[in-house]
Backbone as a ProteinNet text record, in pm:
[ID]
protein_1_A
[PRIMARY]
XXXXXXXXXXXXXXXXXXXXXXXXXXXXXXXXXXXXXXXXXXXXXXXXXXXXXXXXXXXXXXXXXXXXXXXXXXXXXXXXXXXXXXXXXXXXXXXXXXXXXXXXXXXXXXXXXXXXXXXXXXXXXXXXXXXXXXXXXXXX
[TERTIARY]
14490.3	14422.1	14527.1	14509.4	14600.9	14599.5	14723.8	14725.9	14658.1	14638.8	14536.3	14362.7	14335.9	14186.1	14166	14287.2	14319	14254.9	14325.4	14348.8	14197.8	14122.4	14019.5	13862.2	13938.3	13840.9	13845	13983.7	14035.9	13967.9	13922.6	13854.6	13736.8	13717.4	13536	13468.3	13339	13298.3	13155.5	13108.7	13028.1	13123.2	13076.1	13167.2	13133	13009.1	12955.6	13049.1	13132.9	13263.4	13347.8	13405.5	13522.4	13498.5	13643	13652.6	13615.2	13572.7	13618.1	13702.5	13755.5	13873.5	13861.3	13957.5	13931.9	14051.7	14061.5	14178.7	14127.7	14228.8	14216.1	14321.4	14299.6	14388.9	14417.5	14462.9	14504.1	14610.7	14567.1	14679.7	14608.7	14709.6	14691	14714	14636.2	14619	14648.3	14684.3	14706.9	14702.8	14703.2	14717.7	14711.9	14815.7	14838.6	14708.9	14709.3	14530	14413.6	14382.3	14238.7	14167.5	14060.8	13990	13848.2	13729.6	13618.3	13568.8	13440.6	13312.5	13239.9	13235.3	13205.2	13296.6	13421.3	13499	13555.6	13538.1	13588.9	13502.1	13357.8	13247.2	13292.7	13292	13357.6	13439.1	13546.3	13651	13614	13532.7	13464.1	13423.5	13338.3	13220.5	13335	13413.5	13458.9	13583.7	13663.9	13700.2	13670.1	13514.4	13408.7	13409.7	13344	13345.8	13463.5	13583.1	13725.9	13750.4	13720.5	13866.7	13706.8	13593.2	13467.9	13500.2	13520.6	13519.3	13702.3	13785.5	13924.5	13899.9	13829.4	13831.8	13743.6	13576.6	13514.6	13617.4	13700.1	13741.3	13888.9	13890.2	14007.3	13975.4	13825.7	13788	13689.3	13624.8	13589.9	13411	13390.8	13241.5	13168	13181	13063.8	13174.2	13115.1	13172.6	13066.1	13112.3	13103.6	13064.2	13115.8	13068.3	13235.7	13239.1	13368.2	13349	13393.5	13388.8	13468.9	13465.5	13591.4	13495.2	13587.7	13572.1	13700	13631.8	13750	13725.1	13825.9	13824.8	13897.9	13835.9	13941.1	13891.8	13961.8	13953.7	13766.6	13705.1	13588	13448.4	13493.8	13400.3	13454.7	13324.9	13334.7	13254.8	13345.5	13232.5	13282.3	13191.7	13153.2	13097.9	13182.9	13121.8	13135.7	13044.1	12993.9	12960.2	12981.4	12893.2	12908.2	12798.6	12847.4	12854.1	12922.3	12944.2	12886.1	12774.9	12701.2	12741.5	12798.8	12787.7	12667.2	12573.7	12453.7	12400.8	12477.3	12436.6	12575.4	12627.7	12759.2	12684.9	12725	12673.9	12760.4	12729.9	12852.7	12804.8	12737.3	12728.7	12820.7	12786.8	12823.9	12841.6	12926.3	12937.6	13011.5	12966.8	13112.6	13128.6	13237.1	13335.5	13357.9	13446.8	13532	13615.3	13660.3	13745.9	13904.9	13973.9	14065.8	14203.9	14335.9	14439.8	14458.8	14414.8	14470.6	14381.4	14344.6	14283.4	14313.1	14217.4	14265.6	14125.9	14224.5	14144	14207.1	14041.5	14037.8	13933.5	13975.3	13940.8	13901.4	13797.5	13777.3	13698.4	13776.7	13753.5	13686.9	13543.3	13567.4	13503.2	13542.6	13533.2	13527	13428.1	13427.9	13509.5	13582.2	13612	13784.1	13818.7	13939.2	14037.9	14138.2	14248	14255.3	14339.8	14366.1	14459.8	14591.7	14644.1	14615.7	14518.7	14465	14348.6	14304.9	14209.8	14328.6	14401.1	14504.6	14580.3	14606.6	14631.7	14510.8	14430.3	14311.6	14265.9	14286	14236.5	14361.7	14478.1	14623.1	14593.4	14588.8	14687.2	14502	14413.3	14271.8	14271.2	14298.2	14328.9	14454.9	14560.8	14690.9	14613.3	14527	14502.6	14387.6	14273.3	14213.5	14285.4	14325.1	14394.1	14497.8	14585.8	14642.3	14550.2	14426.2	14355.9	14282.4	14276.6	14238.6	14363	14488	14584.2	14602.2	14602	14626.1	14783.4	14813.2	14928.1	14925	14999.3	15000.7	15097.5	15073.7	15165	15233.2	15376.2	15448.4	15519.6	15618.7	15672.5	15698.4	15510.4	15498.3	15414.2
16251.6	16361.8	16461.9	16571.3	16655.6	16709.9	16701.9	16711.5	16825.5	16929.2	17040.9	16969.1	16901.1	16851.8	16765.1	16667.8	16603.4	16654.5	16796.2	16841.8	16945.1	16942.6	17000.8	16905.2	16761.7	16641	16652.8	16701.5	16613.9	16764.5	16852.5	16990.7	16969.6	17024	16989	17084.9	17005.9	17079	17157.6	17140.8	17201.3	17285.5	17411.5	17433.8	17441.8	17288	17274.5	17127.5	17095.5	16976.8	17030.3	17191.3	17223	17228.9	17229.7	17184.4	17012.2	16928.2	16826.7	16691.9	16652.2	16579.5	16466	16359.4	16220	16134.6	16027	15910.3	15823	15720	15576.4	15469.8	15412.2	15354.4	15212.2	15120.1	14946.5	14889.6	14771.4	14724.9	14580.9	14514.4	14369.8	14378.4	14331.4	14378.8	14205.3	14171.3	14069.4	14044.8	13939.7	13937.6	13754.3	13782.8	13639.6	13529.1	13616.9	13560.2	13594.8	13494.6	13497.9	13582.1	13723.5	13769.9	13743.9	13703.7	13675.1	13747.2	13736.7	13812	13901.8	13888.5	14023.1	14079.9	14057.3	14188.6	14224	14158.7	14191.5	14320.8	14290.4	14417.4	14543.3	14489	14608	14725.7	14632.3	14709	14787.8	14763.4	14833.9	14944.4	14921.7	15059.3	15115.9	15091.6	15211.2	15276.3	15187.3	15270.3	15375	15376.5	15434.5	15583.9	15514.3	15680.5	15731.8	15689.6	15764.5	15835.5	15714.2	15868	15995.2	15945.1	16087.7	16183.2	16144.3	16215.4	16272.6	16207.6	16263	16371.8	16335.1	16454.3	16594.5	16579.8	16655.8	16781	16708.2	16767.6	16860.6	16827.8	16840.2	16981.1	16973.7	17070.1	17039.6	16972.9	16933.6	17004.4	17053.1	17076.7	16945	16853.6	16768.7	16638.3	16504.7	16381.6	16337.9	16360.8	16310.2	16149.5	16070.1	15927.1	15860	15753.5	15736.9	15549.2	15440.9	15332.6	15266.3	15096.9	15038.7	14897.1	14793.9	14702.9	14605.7	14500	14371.5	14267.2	14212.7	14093.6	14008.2	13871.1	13743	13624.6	13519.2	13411.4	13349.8	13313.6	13319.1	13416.2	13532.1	13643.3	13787.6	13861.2	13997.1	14084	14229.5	14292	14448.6	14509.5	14621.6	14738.2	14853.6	14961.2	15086.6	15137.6	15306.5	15405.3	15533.6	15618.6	15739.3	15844.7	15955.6	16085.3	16016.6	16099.4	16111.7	16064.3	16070.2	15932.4	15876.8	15783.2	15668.6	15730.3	15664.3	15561.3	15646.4	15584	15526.2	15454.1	15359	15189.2	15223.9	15000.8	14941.5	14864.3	14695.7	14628.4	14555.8	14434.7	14346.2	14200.6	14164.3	14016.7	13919.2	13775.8	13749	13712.9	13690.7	13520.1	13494.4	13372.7	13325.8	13211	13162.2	13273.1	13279	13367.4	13326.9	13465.3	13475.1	13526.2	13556.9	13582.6	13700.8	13719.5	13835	13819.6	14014.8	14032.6	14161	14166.5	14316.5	14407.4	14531.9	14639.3	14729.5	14780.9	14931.5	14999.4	15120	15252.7	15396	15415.4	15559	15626.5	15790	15856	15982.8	16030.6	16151.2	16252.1	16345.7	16448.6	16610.4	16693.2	16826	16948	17045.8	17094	17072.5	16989.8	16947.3	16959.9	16995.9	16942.1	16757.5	16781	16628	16594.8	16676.5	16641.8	16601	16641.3	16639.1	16523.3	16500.1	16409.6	16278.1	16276	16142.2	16154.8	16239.8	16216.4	16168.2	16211.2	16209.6	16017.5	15992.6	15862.9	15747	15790	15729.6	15699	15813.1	15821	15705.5	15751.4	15691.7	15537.4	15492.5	15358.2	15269.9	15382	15353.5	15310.2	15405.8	15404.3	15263.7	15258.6	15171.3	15045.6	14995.4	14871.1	14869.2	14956.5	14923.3	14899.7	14904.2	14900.1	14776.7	14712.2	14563.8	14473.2	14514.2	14429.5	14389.2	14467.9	14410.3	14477	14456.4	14517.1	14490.8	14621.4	14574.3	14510.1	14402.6	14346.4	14421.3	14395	14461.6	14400.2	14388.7	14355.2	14244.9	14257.9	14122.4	14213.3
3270	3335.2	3382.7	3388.2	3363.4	3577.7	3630	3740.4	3862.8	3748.5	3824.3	3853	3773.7	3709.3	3844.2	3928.4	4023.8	4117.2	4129.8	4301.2	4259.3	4149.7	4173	4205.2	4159.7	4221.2	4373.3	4455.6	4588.4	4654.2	4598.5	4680.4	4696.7	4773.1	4843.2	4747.1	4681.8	4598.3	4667.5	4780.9	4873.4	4987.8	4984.5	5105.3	5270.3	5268.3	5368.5	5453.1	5345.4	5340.9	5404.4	5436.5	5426.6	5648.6	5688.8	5829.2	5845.6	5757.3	5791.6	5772.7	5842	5844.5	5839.9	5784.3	5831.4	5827.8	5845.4	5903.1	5908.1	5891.7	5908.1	5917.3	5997.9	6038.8	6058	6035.8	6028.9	6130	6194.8	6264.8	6285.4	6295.8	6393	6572.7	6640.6	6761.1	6828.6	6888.5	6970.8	7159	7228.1	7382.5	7426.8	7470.3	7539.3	7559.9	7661	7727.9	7676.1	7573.8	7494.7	7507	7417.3	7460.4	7431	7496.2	7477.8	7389.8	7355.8	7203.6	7378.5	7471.3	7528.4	7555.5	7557.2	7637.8	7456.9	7382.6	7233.4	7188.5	7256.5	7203.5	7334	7454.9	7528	7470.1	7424	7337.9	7248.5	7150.9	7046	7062.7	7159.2	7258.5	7303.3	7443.1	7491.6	7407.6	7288.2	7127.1	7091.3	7115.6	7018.8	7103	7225.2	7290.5	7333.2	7334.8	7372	7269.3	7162.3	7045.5	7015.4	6985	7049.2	7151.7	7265.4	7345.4	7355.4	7325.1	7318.9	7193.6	7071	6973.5	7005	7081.4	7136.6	7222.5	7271.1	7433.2	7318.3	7174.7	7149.6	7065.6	7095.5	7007.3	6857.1	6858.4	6751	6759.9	6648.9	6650.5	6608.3	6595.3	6541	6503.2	6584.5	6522.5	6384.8	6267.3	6203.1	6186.5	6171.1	6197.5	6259	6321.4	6393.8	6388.2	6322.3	6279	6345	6389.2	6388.4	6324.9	6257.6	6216.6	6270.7	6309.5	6397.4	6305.7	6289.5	6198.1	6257.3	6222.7	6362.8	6253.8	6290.3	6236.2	6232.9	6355.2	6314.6	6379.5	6353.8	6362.5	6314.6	6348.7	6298.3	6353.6	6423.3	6481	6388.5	6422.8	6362.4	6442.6	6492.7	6579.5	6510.2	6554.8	6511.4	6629.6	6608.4	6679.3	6596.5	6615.2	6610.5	6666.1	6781.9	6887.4	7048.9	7069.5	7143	7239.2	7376.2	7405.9	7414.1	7415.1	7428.4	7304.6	7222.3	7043	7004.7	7086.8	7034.4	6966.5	6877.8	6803.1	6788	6871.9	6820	6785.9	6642.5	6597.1	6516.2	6482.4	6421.7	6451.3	6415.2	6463.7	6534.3	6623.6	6793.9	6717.9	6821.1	6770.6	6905.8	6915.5	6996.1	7054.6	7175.8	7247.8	7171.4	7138	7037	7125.9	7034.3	7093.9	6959.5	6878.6	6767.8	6675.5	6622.9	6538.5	6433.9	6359.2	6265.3	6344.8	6356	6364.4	6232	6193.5	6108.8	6190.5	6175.8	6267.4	6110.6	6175	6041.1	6132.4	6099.2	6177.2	6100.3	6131.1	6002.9	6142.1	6164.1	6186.2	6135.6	6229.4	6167.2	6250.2	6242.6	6326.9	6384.3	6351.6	6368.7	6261.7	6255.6	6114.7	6149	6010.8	6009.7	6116.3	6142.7	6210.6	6373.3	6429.7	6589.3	6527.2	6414.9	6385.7	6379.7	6321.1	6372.9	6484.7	6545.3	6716.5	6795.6	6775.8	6866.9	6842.1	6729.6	6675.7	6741.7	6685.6	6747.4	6887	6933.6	7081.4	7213.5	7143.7	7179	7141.4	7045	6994	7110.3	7147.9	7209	7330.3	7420.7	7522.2	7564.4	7508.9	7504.1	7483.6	7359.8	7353.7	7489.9	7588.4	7646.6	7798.6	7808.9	7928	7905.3	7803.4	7777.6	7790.8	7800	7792.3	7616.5	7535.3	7411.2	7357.4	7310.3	7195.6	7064.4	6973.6	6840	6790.6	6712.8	6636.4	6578.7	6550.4	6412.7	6387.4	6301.3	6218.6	6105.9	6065.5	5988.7	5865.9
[MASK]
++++++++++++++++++++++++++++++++++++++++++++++++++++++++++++++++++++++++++++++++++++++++++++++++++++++++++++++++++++++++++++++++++++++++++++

């Protein structure tokens, strides 16, 4: 495929697409002291409405849809909103109280560049995980 043919797939072919942004993001998240399947869904929810309301406040016309998915040895939760605190969902299968898990985060927003759409997602992810007492793993 010839490399122009590319970047005319990767263009919004509605220009009702154009202003919005998106990200995503992966990490292993860990904490000493076990965290329960309610304060695990806590986490999810107030996730949900920070990096919303950190992107709103950042300027954003419209949250798009804003995801996180937790993955742990035996469960799985799953949060959404779009935008609205009231309409935050956490489902999914709670487990045994855990010490480390995977988070993915997707962020799509309208109104924002990408770049304040991955600050806003970053620095919101940073803040939350550090008010639960969690940290991210690295270097594995």
């Amino acid at each position: 495929m010839n490399p122009k043919d590319v970047n005319n797939l990767l263009s919004p072919i509605s220009p009702l697409h154009e202003g919005i942004s998106s990200y995503g993001l992966s990490c292993l998240v860990t904490r000493q002291k076990a965290i329960s399947s309610d304060e695990l869904r806590k986490f999810a929810a107030e996730l949900m409405t920070t990096i919303s309301g950190t992107c709103i406040k950042d300027g954003a016309k419209d949250i798009g849809h804003i995801k996180a998915f937790i993955e742990h040895d035996n469960g799985f939760l799953h949060a959404d909103t779009l935008g609205d605190p009231a309409d935050v969902t956490v489902e999914g299968r709670d487990g045994e109280p855990i010490n480390h898990f995977k988070l993915v985060v997707n962020s799509v927003i309208y109104g924002l560049t990408k770049e304040a759409v991955i600050n806003a997602t970053e620095a919101s992810v940073k803040t939350v995980r550090a008010k639960f007492g969690l940290e991210e793993k690295t270097g594995e």
